[in-house]
N, C-alpha and C positions, 0 to 999 in steps of 0.2 A: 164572347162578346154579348154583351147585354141586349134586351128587346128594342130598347130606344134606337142604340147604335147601327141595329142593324135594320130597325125602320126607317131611319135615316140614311141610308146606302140604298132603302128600295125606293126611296122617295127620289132621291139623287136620280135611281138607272130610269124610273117614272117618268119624270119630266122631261128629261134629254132624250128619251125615245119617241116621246108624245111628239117633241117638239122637232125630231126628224122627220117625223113622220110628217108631222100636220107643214113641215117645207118641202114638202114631196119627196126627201131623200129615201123613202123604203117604201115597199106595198107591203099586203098583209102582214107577210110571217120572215121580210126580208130582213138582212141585218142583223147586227151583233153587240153588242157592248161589253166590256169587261173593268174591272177597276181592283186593285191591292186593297188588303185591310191596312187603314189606317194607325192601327194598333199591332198588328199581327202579320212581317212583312214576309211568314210563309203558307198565307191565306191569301185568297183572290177570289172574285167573284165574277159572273160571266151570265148572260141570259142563256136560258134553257132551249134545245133544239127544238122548232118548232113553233116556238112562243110569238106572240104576236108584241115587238117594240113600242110598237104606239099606244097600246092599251095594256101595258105590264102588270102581273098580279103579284103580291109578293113568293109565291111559289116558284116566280118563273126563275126569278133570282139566283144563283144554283154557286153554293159555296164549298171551292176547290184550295186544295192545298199543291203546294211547289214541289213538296219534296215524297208527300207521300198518297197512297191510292189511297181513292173512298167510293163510298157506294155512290155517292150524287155524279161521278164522273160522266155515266151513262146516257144522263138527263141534261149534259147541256152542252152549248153550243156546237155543231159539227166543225166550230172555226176553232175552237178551245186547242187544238196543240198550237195556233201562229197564234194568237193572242200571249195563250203563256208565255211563249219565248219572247215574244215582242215587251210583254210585261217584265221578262228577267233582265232587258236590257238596263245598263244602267241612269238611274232619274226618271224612270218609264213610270207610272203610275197607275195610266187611266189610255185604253185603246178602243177607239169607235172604228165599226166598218158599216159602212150603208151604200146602198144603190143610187147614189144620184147620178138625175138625169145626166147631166152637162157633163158632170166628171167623165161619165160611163161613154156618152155622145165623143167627145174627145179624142179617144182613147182609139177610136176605130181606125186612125190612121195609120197608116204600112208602110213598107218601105219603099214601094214606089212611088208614093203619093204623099204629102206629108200639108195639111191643113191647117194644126192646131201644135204639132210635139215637134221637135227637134230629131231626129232619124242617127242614133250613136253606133247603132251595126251591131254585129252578134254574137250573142254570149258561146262558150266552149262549146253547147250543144245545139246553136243553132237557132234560139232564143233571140226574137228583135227587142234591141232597147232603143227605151224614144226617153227624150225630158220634156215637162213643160215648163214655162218660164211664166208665172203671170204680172200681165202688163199692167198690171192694175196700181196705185197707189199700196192699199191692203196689202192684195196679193203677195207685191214682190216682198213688203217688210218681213209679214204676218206667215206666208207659207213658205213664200222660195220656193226653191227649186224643188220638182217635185218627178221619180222617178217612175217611167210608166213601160210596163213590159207584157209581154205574150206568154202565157205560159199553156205547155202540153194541157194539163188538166186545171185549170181555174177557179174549182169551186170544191173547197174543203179539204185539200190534198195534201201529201207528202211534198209535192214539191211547194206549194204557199208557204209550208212551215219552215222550210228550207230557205228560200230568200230575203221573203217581204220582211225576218229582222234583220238580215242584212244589209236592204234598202233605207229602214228603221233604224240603224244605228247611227244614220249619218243623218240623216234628214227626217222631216217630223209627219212626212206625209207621202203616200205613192200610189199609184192606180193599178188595176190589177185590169190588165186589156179586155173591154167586153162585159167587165165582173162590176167595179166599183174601186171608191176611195176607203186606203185607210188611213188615219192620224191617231198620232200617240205623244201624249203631254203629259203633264204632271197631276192634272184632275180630270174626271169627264167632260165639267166647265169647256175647259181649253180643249181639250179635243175637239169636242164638239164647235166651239168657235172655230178653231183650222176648217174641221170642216164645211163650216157655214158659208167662210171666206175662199176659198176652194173653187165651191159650187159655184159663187159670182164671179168670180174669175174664170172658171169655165164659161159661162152661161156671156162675158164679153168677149172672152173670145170670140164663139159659136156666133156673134150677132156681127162682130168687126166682118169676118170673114163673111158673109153671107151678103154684106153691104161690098163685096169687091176690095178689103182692105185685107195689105197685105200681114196675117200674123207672124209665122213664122221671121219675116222682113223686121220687124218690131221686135221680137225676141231675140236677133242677135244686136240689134242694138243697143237694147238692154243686155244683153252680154257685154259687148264693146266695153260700157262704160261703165258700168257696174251700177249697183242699184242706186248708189250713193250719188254717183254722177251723171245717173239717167233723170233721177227725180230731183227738185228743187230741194225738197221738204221731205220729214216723217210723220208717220201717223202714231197716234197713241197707242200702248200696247195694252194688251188682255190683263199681263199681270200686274199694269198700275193702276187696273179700275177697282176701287173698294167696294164691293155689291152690298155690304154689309153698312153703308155708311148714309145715314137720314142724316142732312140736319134742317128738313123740314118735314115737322109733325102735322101740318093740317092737311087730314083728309082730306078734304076737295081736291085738293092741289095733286096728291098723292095719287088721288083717281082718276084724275086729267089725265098725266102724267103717262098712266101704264095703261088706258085706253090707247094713246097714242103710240105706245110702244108696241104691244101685244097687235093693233090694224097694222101697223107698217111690216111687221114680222110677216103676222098671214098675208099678207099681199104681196110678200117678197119683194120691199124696194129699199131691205137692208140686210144683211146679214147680221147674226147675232153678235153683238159688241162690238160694232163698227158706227161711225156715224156719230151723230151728238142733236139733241134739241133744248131750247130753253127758253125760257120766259122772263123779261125786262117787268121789276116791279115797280123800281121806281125810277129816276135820274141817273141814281149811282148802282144799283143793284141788280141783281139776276138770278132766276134760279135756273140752275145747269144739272142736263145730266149727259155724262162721256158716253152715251149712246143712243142710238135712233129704232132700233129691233127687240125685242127683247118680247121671249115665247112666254104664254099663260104660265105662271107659278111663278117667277121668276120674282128674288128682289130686285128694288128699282131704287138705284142709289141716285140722289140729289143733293147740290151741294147750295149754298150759297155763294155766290160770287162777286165782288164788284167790278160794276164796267171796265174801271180805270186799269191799264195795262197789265202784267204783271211781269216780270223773268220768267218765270216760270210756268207760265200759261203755257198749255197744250197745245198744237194745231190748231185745231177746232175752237179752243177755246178764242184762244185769237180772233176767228174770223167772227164766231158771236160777237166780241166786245168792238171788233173793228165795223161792222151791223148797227150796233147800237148805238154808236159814237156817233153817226153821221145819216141816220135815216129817223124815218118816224114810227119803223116795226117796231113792235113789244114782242112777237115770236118767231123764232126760225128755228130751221130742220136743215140737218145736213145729214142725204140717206146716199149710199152706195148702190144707187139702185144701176142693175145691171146694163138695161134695153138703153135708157137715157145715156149712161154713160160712153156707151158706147158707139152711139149716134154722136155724141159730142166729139167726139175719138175720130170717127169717119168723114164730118162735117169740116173740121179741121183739115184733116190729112187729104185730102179731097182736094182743097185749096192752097194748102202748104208743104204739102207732102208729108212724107210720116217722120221725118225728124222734127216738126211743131211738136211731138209726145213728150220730147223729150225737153231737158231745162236748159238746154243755151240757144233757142228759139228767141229771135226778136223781133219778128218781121209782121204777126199778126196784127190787123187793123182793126180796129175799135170805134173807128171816127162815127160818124152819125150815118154818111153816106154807105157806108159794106161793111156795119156789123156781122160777124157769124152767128147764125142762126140756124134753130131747127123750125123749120116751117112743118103747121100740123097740116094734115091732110083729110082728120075726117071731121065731121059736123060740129062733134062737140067741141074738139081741139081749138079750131077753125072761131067758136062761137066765146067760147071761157079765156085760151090763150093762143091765139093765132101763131106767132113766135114767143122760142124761148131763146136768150142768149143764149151764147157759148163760149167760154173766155179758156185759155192754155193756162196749165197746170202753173207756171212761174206764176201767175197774180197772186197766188195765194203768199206768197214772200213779199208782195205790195202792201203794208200795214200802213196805208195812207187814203188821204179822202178823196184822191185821185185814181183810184183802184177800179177797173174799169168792171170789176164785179158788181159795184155800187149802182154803176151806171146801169147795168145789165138791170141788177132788180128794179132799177125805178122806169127804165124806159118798158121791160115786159111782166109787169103786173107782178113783180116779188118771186119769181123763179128766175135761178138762172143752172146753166150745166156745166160743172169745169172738166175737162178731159182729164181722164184716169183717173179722176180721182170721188167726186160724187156730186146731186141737187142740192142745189141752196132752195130752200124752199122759204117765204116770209110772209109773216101777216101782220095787220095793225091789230087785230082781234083774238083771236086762237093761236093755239097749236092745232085744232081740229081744221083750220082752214092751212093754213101750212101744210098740213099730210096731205090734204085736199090738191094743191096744187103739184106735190112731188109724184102722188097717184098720177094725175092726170100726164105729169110729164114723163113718164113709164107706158100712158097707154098710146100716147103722140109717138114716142119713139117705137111702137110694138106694128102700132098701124103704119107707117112708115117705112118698117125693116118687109113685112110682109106683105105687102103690095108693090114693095122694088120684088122681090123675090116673084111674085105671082107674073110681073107681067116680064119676066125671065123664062117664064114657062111657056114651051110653043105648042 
């Protein structure tokens, strides 16, 4: 392989480690990544044992072959026999393992207790299997089901190498109890995405349940019905975003753009390739981009759009042009932030109990008199957005000026929170004030969740 090519593979493991990192998914020297040569499909390549993910050097990079030994075997990862195999799977391409929090938090569940996983009983030797199911919009599309188990020895073994392609062959993502997630896709890209969307699906979990709601309760009714007929809607996937695709050249706009993406990333109120923001240029026009997250280096694909409907518009795209059709914003944010959502989620179920999650709910009120709402709690909340709506997941199937989302932005200051699914954030001025208000309804939902939790404490 040529020097370019294979700068170009260290640039790739660079950035996707930088940018687990910089999401808290690893500390130091945690973590792993591995990806197939593109040209050479009995080569593969794996970070080196030791090596530190977030700050990768091209040495760390450490290039293994399928079929035959070599001297670099020694020098990399202690994860490299499950990776390989996970890699030989077939369509496998690209396998990320990291430590995140939530995932890892999750995972601690047993068999007599069961908080967050599904409790399946135990394998030939004694081994507990759990599943998770996330509840999330994303979640359920983008990960599914996700298996999560105990093992004898957890970190770098004979037995890991032994299952988790097992677990891999069926599903695209698993937890390793105590250790971490792993996901394996067809690039690092997408791995990496799984597991961005993972972690906020853990991380609403971990918040529902802390708020007294039931998840596990939630997860078989999302079994019940299947994701199809638990949700109204789908969300856009990873593999129809073109990252590669400008069709606006003016810088300025361009650096709006990935300021805004690259703050909502570090601030965790989106996962990578989830979400959507855009800006109203003129009457008819808009510029759009299919996401709201998106780590430093990254391209930042923008499209042009017009207001006017389409067939073929997106989710997202939808509720932008459904936005701009009937208010007087020129921008809005739709981020998957976890803490907000999942206050929306509690706020709801709370008053309607938890089939409101789900899409043949019709009983939630809107009127003027007992809007749902998240009431802030501390100063600033209190002083910038005292409430933010809260509308059920069916509105977004409401493509009319009657849409009580509309209502939501105009009566509390241009945020509103849809359950399971993500902040509408809006402004007449910015996208920088947009991020502004989805921040803040991340920090209302965070003081909120931790202050029910503190005065729990005796």
């Amino acid at each position: 392989m040529s020097d370019k090519n294979l700068n170009e593979i260290y640039q790739r493991f660079s950035r996707i480690g930088a940018a687990i990192e910089k999401g808290g998914g690893n500390s130091l020297h945690s973590g792993n990544l591995s990806m197939r040569d593109p040209d050479d499909q009995d080569v593969f390549y794996i970070t080196s044992r030791g090596s530190q993910c977030g700050a990768l050097k091209p040495a760390d990079i450490v290039q293994l072959s399928f079929t035959r030994k070599r001297k670099n075997d020694l020098r990399s990862s202690t994860e490299t026999p499950t990776h390989r195999k996970i890699l030989d799977i077939k369509g496998v391409n690209a396998v990320v393992h990291a430590h995140c929090f939530n995932c890892t938090l999750i995972s601690f569940d047993t068999e007599e207790q069961q908080f967050f996983l599904q409790y399946l009983g135990k394998d030939q030797k004694g081994r507990n299997e759990f599943q998770f199911l996330p509840i999330d919009l994303y979640g359920a599309f983008c990960v599914g089901r996700v298996p999560v188990s105990s093992y004898f020895d957890p970190v770098a073994s004979a037995e890991m190498e032994e299952r988790i392609p097992q677990y891999l062959t069926e599903k695209r993502s698993t937890i390793v109890q105590a250790h971490g997630p792993f996901t394996r896709a067809d690039s690092l890209e997408e791995a990496f995405h799984l597991l961005s969307v993972l972690e906020i699906s853990a991380e609403m979990a971990v918040c529902l349940r802390r708020r007294g709601i039931d998840v596990i309760e939630i997860q078989r009714l999302l079994e019940n019905k299947n994701k199809r007929g638990f949700f109204p809607i789908q969300p856009h996937q990873f593999q129809n975003i073109d990252f590669t695709c400008k069709e606006i050249k003016e810088k300025p706009v361009i650096h709006n753009f990935t300021q805004r993406l690259i703050y909502n990333y570090n601030n965790r109120l989106s996962g990578f390739a989830t979400g959507s923001m855009s800006l109203k240029t003129t009457d008819i026009e808009m510029i759009y981009c299919p996401l709201s997250a998106l780590p430093e280096g990254f391209s930042v694909p923008l499209f042009k759009k017009t207001i006017k409907p389409e067939p073929e518009d997106s989710l997202d795209l939808k509720i932008h042009k459904l936005i701009y059709q009937n208010t007087d914003q020129t921008s809005c944010m739709i981020t998957v932030s976890p803490r907000a959502v999942a206050e929306g989620m509690a706020v709801l179920a709370e008053t309607y109990g938890i089939e409101v999650l789900s899409s043949d709910v019709t009983s939630v009120s809107y009127t003027y008199k007992e809007p749902p709402v998240i009431t802030a709690v501390d100063a600033e909340g209190r002083f910038t957005n005292p409430e933010l709506g809260v509308v059920d997941i069916t509105q977004l199937t409401h493509l009319s000026y009657d849409n009580p989302i509309l209502d939501m932005l105009k009566k509390y200051k241009g945020c509103c929170v849809v359950a399971n699914y993500g902040v509408i954030s809006t402004s007449r001025n910015s996208l920088e004030q947009a991020a502004c208000k989805a921040l803040l309804a991340e920090r209302t939902a965070r003081f909120r969740q931790e202050t029910i939790i503190n005065q729990k404490i005796k």
